[in-house]
Backbone as CSV, one residue per row, in Angstrom:
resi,resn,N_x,N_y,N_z,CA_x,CA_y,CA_z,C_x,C_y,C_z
1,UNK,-33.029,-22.636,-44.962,-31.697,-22.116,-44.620,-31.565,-21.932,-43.118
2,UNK,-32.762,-21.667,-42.278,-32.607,-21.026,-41.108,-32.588,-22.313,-40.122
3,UNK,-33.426,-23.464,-40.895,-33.388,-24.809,-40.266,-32.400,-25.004,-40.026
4,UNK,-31.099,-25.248,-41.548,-30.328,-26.062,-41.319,-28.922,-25.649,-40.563
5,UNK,-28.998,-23.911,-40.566,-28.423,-23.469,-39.123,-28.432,-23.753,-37.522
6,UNK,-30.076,-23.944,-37.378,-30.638,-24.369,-36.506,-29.928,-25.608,-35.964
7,UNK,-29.596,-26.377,-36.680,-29.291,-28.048,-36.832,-27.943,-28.192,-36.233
8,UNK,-27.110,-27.555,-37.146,-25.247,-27.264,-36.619,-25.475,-26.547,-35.878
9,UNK,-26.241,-25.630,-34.675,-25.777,-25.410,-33.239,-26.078,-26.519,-32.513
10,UNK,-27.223,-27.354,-33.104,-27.670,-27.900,-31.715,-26.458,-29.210,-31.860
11,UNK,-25.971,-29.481,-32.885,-24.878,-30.414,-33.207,-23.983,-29.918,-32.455
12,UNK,-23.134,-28.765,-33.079,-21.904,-28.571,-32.225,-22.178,-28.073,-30.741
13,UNK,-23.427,-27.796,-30.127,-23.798,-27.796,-28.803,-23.619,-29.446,-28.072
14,UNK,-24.306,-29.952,-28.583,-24.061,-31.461,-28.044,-22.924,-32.217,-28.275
15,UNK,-22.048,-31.869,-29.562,-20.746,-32.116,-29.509,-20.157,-31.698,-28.021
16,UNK,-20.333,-30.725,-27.704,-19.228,-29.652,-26.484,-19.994,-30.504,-25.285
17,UNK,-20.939,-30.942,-25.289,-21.832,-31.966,-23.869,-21.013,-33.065,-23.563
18,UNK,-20.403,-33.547,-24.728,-19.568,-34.467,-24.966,-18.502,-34.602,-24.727
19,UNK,-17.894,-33.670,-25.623,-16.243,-33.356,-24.710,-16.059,-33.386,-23.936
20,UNK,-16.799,-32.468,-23.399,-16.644,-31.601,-21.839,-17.150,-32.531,-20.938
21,UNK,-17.470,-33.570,-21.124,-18.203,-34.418,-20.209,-16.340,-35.827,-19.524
22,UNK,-16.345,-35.979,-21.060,-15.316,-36.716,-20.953,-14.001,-36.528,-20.137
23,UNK,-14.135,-34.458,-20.430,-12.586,-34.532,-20.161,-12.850,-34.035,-18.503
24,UNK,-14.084,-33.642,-18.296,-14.381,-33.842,-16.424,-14.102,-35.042,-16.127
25,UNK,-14.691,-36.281,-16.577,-14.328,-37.623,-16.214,-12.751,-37.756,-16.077
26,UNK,-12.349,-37.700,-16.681,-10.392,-37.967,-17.159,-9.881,-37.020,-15.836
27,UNK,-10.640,-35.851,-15.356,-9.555,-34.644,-14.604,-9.912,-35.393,-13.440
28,UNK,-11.094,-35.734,-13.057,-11.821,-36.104,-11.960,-10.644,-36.969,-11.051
29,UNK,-10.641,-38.232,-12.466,-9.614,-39.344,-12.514,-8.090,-39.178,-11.687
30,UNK,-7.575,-37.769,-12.012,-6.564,-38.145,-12.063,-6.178,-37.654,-10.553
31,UNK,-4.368,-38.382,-9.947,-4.072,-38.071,-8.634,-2.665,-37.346,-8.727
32,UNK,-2.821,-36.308,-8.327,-1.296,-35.498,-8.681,-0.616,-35.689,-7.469
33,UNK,0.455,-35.822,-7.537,1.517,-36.394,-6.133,1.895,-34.892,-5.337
34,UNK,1.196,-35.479,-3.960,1.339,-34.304,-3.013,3.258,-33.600,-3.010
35,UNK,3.477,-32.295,-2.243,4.104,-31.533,-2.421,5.017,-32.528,-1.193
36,UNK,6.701,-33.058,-1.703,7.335,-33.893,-1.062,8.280,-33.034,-0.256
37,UNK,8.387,-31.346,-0.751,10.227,-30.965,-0.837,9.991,-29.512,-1.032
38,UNK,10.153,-28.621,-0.037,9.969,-27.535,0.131,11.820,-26.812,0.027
39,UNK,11.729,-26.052,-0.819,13.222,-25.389,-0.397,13.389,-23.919,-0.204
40,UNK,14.358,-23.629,0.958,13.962,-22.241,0.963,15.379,-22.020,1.475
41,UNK,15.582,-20.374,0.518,17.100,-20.189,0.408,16.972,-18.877,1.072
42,UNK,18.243,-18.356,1.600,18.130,-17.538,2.121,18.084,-16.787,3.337
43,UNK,18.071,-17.568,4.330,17.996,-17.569,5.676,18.756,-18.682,6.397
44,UNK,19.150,-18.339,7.998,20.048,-19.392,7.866,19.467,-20.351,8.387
45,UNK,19.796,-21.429,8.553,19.462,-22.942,9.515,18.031,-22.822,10.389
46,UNK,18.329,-22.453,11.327,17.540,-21.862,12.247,16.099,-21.323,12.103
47,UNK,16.374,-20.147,10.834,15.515,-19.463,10.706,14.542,-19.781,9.817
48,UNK,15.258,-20.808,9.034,14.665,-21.661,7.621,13.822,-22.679,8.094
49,UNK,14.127,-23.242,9.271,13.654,-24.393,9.757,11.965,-24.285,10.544
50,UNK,11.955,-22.843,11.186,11.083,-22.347,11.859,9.701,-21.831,10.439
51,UNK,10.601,-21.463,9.453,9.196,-20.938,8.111,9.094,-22.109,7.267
52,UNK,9.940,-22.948,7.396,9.568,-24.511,6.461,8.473,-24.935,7.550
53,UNK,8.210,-24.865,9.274,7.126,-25.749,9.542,5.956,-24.994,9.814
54,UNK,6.136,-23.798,9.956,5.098,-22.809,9.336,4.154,-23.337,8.324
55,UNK,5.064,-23.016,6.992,4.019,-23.531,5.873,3.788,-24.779,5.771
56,UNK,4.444,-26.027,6.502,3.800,-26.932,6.226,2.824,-27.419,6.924
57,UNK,2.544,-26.088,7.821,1.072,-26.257,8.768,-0.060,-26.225,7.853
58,UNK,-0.043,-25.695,6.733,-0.980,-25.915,5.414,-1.183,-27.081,5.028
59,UNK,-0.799,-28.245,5.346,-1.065,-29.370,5.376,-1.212,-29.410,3.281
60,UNK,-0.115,-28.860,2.560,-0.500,-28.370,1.338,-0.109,-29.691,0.593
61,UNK,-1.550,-30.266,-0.205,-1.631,-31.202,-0.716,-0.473,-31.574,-2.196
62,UNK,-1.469,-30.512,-3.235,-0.392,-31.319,-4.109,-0.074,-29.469,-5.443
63,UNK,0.810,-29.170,-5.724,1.280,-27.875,-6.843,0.282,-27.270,-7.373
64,UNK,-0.725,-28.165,-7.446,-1.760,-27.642,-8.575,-2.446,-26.888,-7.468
65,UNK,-2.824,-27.192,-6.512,-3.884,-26.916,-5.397,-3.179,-25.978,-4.409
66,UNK,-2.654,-25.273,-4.269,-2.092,-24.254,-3.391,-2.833,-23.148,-2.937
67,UNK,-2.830,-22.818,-2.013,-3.471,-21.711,-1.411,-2.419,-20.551,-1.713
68,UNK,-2.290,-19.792,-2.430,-1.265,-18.590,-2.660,-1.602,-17.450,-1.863
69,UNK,-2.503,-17.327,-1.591,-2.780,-16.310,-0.761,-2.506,-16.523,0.689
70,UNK,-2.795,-17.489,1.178,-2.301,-17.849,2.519,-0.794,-18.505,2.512
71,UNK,-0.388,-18.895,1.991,1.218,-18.944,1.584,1.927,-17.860,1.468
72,UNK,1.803,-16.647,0.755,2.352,-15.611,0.972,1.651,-14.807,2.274
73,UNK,0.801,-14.793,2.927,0.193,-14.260,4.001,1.767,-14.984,5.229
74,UNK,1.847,-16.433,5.178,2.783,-16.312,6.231,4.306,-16.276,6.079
75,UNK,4.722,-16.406,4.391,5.549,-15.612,4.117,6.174,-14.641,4.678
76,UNK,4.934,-13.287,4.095,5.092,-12.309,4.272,4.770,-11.567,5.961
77,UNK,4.486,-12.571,6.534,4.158,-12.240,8.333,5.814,-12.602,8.688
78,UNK,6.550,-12.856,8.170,7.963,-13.533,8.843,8.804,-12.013,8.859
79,UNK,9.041,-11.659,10.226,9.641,-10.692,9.885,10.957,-10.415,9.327
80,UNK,11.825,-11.366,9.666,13.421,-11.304,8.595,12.703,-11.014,6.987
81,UNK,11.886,-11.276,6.284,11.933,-11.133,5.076,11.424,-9.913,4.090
82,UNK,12.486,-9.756,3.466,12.215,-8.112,2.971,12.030,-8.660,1.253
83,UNK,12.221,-9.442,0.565,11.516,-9.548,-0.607,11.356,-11.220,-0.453
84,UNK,10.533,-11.780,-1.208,10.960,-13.042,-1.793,10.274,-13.072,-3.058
85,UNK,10.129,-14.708,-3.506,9.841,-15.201,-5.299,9.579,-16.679,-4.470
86,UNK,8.606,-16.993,-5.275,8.155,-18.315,-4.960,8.235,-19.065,-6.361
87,UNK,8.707,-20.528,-6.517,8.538,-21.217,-7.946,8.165,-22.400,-7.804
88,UNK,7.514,-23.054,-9.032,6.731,-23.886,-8.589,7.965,-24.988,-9.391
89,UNK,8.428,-26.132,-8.950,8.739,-27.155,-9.801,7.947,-28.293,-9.564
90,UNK,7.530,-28.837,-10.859,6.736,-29.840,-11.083,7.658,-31.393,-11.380
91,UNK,7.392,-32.190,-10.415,5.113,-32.438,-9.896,5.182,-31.666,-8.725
92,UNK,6.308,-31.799,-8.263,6.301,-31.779,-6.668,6.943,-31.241,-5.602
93,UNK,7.597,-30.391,-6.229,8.920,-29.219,-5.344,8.559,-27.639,-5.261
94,UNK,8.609,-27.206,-4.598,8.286,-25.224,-4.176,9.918,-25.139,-3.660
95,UNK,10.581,-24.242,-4.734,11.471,-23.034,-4.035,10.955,-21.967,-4.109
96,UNK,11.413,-21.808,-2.218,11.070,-20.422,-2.191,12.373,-19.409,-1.683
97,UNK,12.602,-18.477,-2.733,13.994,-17.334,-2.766,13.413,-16.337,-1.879
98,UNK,14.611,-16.084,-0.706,13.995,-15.140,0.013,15.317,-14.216,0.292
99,UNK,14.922,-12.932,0.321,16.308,-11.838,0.344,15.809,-11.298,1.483
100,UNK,16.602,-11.621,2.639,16.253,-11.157,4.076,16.847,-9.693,4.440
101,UNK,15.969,-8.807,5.126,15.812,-7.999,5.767,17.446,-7.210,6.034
102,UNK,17.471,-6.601,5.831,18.928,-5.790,6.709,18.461,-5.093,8.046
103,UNK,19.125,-5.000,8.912,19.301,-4.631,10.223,20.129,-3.204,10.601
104,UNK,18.938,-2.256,10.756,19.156,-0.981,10.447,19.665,-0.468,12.048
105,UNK,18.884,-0.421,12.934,19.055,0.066,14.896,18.453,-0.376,15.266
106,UNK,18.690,-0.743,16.918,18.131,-1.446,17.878,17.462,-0.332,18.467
107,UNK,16.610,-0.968,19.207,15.188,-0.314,19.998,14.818,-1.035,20.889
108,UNK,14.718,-0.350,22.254,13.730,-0.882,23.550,12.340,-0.811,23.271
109,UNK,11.699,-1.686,23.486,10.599,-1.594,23.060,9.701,-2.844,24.238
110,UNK,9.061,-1.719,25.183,8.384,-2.981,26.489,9.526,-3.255,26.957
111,UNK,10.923,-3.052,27.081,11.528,-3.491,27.796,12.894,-4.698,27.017
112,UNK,12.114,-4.958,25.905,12.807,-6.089,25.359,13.446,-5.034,24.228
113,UNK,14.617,-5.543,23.391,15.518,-5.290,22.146,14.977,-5.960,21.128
114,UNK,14.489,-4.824,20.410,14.732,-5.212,18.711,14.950,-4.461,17.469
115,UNK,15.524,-5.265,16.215,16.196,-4.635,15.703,15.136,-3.769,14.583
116,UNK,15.514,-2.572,13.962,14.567,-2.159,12.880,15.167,-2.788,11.822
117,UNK,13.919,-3.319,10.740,14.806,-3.823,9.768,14.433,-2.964,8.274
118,UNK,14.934,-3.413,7.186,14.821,-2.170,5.922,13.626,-2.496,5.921
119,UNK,12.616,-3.714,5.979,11.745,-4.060,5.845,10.116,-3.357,6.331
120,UNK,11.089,-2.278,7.590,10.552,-1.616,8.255,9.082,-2.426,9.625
121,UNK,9.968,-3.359,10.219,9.541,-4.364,11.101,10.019,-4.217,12.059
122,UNK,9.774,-4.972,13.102,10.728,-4.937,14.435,10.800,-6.154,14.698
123,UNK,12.103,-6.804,14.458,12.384,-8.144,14.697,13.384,-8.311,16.147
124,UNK,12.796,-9.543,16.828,13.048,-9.584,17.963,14.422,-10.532,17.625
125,UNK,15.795,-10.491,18.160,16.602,-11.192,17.639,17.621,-11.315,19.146
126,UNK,17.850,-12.799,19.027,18.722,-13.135,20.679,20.119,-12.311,20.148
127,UNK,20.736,-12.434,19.195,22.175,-12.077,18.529,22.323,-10.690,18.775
128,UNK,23.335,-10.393,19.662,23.407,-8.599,19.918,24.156,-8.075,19.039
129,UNK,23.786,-7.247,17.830,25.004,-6.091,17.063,25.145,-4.896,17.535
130,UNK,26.271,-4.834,17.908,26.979,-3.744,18.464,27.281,-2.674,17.741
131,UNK,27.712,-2.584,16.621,27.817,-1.872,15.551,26.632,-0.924,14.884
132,UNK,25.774,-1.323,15.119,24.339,-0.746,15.179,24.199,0.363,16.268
133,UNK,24.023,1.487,15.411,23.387,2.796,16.641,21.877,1.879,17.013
134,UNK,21.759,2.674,18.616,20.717,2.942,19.376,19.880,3.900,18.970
135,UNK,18.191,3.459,19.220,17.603,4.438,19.165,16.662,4.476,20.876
136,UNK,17.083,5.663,20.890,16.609,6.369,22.624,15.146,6.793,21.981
137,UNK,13.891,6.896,22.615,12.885,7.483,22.718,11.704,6.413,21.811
138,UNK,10.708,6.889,21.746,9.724,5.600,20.663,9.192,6.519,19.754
139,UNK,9.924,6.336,18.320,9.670,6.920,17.505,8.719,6.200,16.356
140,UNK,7.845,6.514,15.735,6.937,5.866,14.403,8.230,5.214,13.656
141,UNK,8.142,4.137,13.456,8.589,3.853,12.005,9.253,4.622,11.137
142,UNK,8.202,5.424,10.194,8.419,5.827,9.197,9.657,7.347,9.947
143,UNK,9.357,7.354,11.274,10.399,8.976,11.299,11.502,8.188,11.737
144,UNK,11.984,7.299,12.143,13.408,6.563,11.607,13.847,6.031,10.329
145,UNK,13.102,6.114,9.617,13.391,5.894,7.871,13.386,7.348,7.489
146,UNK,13.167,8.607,8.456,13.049,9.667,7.617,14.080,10.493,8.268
147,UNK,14.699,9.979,9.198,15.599,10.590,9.665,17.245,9.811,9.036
148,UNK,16.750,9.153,8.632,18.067,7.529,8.367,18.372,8.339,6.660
149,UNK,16.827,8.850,6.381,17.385,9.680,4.996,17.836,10.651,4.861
150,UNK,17.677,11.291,5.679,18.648,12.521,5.951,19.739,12.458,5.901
151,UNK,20.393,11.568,6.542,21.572,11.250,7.123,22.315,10.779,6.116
152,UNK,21.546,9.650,5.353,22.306,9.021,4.045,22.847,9.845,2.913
153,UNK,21.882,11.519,3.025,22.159,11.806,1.757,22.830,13.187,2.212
154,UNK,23.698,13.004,3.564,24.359,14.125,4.321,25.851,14.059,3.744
155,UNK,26.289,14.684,4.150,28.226,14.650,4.370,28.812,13.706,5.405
156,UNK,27.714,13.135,6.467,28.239,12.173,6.976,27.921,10.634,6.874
157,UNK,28.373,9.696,7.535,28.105,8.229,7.008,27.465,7.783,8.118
158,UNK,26.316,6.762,7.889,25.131,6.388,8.645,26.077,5.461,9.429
159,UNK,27.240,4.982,8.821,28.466,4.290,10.079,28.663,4.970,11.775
160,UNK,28.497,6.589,11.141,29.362,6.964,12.190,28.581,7.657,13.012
161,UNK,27.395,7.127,13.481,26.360,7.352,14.243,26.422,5.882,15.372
162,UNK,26.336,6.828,16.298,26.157,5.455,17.843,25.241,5.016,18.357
163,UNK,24.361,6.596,18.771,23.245,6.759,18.963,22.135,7.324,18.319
164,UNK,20.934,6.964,18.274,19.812,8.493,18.326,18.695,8.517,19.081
165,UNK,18.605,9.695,19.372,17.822,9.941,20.277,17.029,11.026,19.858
166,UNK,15.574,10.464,20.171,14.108,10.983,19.551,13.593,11.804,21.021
167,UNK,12.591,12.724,20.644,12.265,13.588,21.738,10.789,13.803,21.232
168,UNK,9.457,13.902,22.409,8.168,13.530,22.314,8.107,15.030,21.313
169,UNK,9.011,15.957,21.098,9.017,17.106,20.183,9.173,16.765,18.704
170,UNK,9.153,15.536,18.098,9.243,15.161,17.104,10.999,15.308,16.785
171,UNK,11.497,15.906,17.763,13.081,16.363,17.095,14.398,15.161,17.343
172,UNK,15.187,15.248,16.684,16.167,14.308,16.877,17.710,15.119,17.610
173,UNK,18.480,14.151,18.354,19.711,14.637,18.392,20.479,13.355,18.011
174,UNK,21.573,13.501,17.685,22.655,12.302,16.984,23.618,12.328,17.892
175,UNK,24.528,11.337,18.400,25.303,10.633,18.918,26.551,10.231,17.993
176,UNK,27.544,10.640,17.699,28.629,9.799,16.745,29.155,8.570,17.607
177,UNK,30.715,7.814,16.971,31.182,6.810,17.354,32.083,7.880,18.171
178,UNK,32.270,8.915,18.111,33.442,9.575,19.082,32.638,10.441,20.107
179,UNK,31.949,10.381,20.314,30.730,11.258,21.944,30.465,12.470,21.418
180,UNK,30.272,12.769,19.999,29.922,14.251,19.583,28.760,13.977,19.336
181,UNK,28.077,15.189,20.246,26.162,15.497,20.120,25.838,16.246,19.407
182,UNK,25.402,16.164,17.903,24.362,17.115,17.420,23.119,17.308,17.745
183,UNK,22.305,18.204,17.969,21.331,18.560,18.014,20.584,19.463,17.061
184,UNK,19.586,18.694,16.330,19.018,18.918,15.073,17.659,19.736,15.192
185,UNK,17.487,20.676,14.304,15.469,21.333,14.237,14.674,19.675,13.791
186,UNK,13.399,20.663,14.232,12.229,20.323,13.995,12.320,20.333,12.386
187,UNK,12.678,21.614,11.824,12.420,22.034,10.479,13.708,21.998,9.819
188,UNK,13.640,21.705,8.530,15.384,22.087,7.492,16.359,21.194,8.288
189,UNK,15.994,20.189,8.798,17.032,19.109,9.122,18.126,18.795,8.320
190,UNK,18.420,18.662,7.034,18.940,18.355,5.751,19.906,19.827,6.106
191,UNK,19.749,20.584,6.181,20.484,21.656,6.049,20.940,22.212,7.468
192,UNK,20.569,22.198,8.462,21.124,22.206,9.758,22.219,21.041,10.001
193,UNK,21.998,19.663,9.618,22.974,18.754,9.859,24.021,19.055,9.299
194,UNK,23.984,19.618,7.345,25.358,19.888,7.047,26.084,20.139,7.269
195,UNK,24.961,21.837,8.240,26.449,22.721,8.439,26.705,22.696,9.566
196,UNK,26.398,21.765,11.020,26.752,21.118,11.813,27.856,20.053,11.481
197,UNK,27.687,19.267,10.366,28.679,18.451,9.838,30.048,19.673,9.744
198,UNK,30.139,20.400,9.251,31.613,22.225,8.836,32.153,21.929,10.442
199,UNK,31.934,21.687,11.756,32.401,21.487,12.855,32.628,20.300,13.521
200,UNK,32.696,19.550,13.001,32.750,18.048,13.788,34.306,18.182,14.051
201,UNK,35.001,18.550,13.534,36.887,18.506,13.795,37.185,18.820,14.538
202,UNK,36.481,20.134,15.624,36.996,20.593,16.600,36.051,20.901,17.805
203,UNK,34.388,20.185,17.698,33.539,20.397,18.760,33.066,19.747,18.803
204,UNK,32.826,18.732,20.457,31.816,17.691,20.744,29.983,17.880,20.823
205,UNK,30.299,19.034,20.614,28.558,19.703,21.332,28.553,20.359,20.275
206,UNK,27.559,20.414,19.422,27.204,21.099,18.100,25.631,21.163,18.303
207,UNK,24.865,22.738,18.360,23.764,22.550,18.831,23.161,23.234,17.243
208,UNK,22.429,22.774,16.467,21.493,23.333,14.995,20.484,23.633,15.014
209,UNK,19.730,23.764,16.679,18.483,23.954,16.621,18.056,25.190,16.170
210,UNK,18.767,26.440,15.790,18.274,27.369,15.491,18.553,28.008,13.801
211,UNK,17.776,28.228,13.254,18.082,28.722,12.013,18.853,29.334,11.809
212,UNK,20.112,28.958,10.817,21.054,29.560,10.113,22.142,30.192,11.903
213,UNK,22.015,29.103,12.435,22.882,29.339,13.640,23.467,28.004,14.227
214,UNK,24.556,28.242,14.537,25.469,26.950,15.624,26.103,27.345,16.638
215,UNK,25.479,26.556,17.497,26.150,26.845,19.164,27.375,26.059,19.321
216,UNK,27.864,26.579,19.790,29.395,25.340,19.685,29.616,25.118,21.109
217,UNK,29.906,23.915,22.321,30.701,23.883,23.360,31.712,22.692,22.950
218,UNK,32.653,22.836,23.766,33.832,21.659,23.623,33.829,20.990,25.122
């Protein structure tokens, strides 16, 4: 009994020597047609043209064989791009969907302009938006996304900001589209802006730096 167990592994073992031999031969064989047609949506002319020769510095042979990791590495190094999706169409086509960046405030930075994007990047861009508040001082990243939330979830509209201006005190003051200066705490920002927001109708100078107090000049 134990023989003839013995017998059907070494059978269906050398069966699988077999297969597997063949179907290496057959894969070995075959030539899949390199990648002809890159498409990428989402960006305009310009900007599409500059990340299409990017990736085709990958010299990327053929769908099956892709480097995904270094494909999304320079993807994701492009600073306009705040999400994308890559798809493969077979034999021989890559779209790649890309949902670009929004353009939050401009920043000096060395001397040169660039814009912050949601992406939380600093993209260098020749195109000047005007409509975009300034940001005065060099603030981290993340404390212009944390000040931008404040603001969003205030009584006033992130429209109607011109300027801002950061101070090596961690503190902010705001700028509107009409020359009214708030000046915000360190602490309870969210709640100093509000009730700085109760005076905007009748004072250019609204000072909140002090708890549960407003300085008013006109």
């Amino acid at each position: 009994m134990q023989q003839r167990k013995s017998k059907k592994i070494l059978i269906y073992f050398f069966l699988l020597l077999i297969v597997g031999s063949i179907n290496n031969i057959n894969f070995n064989g075959l030539k899949f047609q390199n990648i002809n047609n890159i498409n990428i949506s989402g960006l305009d002319i310009k900007n599409k043209l500059i990340l299409l020769k990017e990736i085709e510095n990958f010299n990327l042979n053929n769908i099956f064989l892709i480097n995904k990791i270094d494909l999304k590495d320079e993807i994701e190094s492009n600073t306009l791009v705040e999400n994308y999706a890559i798809f493969k169409r077979y034999p021989s086509s890559l779209d790649i969907n890309i949902e670009k960046t929004k353009f939050l405030a401009k920043i000096n930075k060395n001397g040169q302009i660039f814009y912050i994007g949601s992406n939380g990047k600093f993209i260098k861009n020749n195109s000047f938006n005007n409509e975009l508040p300034f940001i005065f001082g060099n603030p981290e990243v993340f404390e212009f996304f944390k000040i931008k939330e404040i603001i969003d979830k205030s009584k006033i509209s992130y429209t109607e900001i011109k300027n801002l201006y950061f101070f090596p005190s961690k503190r902010w003051d705001l700028e509107l589209i009409d020359n009214t200066i708030i000046k915000l705490p360190n602490d309870n920002i969210n709640l100093a802006l509000n009730l700085a927001i109760e005076f905007l109708n009748d004072h250019k100078f609204i000072d909140a730096r002090i708890k549960n107090q407003i300085i008013l000049n006109d």
